[in-house]
N, C-alpha and C positions, 0 to 999 in steps of 0.2 A: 640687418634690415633696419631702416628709418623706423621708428615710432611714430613722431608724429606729434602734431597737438591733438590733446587728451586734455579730456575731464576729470576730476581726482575726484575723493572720494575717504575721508579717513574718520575709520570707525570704531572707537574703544566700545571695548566690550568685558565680560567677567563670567567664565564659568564655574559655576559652587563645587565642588568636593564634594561626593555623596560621605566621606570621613574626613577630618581634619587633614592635611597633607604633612607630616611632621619629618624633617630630616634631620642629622643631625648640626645643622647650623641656623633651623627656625621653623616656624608650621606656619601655613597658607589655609585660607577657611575658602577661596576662592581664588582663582588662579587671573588675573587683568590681561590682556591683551590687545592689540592691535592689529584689526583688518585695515586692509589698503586696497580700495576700489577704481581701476584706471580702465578709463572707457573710450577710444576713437572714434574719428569721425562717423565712422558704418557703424556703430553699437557695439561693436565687438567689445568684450571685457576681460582685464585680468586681474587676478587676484592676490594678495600676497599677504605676510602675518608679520609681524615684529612681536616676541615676546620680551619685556622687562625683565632682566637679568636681575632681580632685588634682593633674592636672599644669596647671588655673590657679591655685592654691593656694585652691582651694575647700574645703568643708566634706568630710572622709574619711567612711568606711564606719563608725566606730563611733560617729560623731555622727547620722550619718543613720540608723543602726536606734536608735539608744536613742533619739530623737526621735519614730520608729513605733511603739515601742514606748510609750512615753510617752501619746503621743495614742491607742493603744488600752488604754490604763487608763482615759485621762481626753480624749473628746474636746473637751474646753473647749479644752485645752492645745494647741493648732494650731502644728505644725510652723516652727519659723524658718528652718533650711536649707534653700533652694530644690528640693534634689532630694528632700528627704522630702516638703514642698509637694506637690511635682510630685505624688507617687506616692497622694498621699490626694487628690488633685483628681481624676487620672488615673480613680483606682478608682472614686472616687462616680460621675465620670460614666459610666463603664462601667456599674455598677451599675442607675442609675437609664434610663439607654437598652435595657438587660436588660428592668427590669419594662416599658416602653413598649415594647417587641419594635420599636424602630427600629433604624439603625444609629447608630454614635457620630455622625458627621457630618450627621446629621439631627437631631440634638438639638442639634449646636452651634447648627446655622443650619438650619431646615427651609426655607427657597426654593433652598438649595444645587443645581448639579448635578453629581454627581460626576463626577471624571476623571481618566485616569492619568495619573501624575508620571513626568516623566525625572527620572534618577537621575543624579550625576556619578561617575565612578571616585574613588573614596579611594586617592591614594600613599603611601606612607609615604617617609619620606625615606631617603637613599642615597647613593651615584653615581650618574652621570648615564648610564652603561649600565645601572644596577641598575633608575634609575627608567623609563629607555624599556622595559626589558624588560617591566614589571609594567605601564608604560601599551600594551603592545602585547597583553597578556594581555587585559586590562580592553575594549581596543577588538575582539579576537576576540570578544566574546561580545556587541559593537552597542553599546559607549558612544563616546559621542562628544565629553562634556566630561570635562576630567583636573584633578583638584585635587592640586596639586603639594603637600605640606608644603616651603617653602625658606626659609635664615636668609640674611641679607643675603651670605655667603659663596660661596653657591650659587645663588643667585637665576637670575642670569643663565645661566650654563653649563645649566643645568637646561633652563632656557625653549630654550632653542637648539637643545640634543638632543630635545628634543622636539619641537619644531616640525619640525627636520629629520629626525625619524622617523615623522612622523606625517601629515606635510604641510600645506597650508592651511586647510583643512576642520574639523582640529579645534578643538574650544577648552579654551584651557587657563588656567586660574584658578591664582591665587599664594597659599598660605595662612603670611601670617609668624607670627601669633600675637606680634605685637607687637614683633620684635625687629628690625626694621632701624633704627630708630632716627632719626639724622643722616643717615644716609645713602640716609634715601627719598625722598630728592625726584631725586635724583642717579641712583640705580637705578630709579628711575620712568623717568626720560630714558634710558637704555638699554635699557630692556626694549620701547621704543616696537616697533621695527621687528618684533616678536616677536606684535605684534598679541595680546594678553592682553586675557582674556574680562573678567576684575575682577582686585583684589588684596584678601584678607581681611585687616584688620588691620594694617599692615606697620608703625604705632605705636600706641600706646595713652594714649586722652588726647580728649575730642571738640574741642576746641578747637587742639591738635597735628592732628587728622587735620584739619580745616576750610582749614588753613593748607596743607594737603600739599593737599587736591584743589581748591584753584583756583590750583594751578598745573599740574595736570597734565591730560591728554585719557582717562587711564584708572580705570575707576570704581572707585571706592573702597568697602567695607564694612566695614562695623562688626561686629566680634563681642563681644569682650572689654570694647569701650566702651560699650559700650550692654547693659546686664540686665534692662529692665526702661520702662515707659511714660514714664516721666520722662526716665530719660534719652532714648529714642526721641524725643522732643518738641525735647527741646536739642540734639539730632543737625541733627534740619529743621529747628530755628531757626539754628543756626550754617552750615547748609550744609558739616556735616562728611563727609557719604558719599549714595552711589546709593545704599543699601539697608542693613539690617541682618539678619545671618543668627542665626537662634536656633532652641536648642538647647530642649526641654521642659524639662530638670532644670536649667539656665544660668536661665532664667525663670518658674518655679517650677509651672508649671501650661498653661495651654492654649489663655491669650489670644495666638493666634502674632501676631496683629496688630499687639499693643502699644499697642492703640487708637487704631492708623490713621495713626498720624501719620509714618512711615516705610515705605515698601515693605518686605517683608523674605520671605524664604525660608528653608527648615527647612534643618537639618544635623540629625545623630547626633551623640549624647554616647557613641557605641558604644554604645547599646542593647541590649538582647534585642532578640526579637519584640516586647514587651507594647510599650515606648517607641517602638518603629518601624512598632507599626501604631498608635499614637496620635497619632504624629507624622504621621503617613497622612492621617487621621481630619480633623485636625485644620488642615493646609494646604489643602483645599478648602475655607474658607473664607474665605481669600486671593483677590483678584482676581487671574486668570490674563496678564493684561495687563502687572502690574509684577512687578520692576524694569522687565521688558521681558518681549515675548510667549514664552512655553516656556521659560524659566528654568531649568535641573536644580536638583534639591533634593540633596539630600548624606545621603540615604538607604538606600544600598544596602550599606551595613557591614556586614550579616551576612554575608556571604561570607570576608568575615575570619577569622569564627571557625571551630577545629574543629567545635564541637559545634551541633547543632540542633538546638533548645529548643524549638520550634514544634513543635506533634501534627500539624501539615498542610503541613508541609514552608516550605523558604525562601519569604519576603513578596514579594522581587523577583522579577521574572521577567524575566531578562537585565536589561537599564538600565530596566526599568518597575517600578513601583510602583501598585499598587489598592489601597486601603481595601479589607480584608478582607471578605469577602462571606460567611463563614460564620457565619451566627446571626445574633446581635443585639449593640447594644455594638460593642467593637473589633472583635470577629468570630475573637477568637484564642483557640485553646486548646493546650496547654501539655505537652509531652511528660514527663508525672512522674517515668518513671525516671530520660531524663536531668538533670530539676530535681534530681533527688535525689542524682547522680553528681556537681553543680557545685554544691552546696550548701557553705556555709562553717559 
């Protein structure tokens, strides 16, 4: 379907962290973002998010609006940063699932059928009473996988206090963000008995991770190494990981797939609403079977923030996740005042 001439619309905005956000490769006191407002001739509107990739040394906030801004002078000039990408692909297909009054995920894939996502707890990193405490929060309210942030320092005391706080039931996933280094194949072997759901990342490199998982029994993912179809492809040829987790704004737009040639499941680039119910939208078209059956997705980061940006309240509901059912498109709309309170 044509688009059309459209009205733009680009709006940075900042939601605070009710706690510091601390990974291990940096802490965020507020998370910046980009809304993208695209409006037709009839008013019809869609919506889309770019988040700034900063603490992977991605593209910041004033490359990504001067870039929306750019392409709403001129859209020949199509976005090179991933997260502005994201947010003009995001909107059109908002937009264009608007005029067809379907939902978003029925215009991805109209044989889809939809269904709800477990969500995993997001930790932030800490001590290891800091981090049980926040994973025994997370499990009061029915999560049952916990995504650690740990640097090879922490790794293991982490996994231990949790497991013995939590007991055998849960699962608990390792997110390095690329920094154990030399020492993952080593910390592989000690986390065994801790029985660990996967490890995200723990080096960066596909041919470094290829080498770490055929020596170990614990599945390996790719986040940082893989952006994108290509690499996805050299991922399954090298037999570098179980799966690859992405990000909308890490891979510019909405093919969560990657075009099939690796399993993979969604995360948050901390989102608003608009990115985490596109990310919604957008993982029912995933076969529910891999990596493996009921996978949690890394979705449920609004709870994070103080502020709720959503007019119809938080998208999770406890450790679930639905594609938004209100209207058409993502099915989100957008509490103005407080847009206007987090505006930059």
């Amino acid at each position: 379907m044509e688009v059309g001439p459209l009205s733009v619309e680009v709006v940075p905005f900042a939601l605070t962290f009710r706690q510091p956000y601390v990974t291990a490769t940096g802490v965020l006191d507020r998370r910046e973002s980009v809304l993208l407002r695209v409006r037709d001739e009839n008013g019809i509107t869609g919506l889309g998010e770019g988040v700034p990739m900063t603490l992977r040394g991605g593209d910041g906030l004033r490359t990504v609006v001067s870039e929306l801004e750019a392409w709403a002078d001129d859209p020949g000039l199509f976005p090179t940063a991933p997260p502005a990408r994201c947010a003009v692909r995001t909107a059109v297909a908002d937009l264009v699932s608007r005029r067809l009054e379907i939902p978003l995920w029925r215009h991805l894939d109209p044989g889809v059928e939809p269904r709800t996502l477990e969500c995993n707890a997001t930790i932030t990193a800490g001590t290891p009473d800091d981090v049980v405490s926040q994973c025994e929060s997370w499990a009061g309210d029915g999560f049952r996988v916990f995504k650690l942030k740990a640097g090879p320092g922490e790794a293991l005391e982490l996994a231990a206090s949790v497991r013995h706080a939590l007991g055998p039931d849960a699962q608990i996933r390792l997110d390095a963000n690329g920094t154990w280094g030399d020492s993952s194949a080593a910390l592989l072997r000690r986390l065994e008995p801790y029985d660990i759901e996967l490890v995200e990342e723990p080096l960066t490199g596909l041919v470094e991770l290829a080498a770490l998982a055929a020596g170990t029994t614990t599945p390996l993912v790719a986040d940082e190494s893989v952006n994108g179809t290509e690499e996805a492809s050299e991922a399954a040829r090298l037999g570098s990981c179980a799966a690859a987790t992405v990000k909308l704004s890490k891979i510019g737009g909405l093919d969560v797939s990657l075009g099939g040639a690796l399993p993979t499941y969604l995360s948050s680039a901390l989102d608003g609403p608009v990115g985490i119910a596109a990310a919604a939208h957008a993982a029912q078209v995933l076969d529910p079977a891999l990596p493996w059956p009921g996978i949690a997705h890394g979705l449920a980061t609004g709870r994070l923030f103080e502020e709720e940006l959503s007019a119809n309240g938080p998208l999770t509901v406890l450790n679930q996740l639905d594609p938004p059912a209100n209207g058409f498109g993502l099915g989100v709309e957008l509490d103005e005042k407080v847009l206007a309170s987090c505006r930059l």
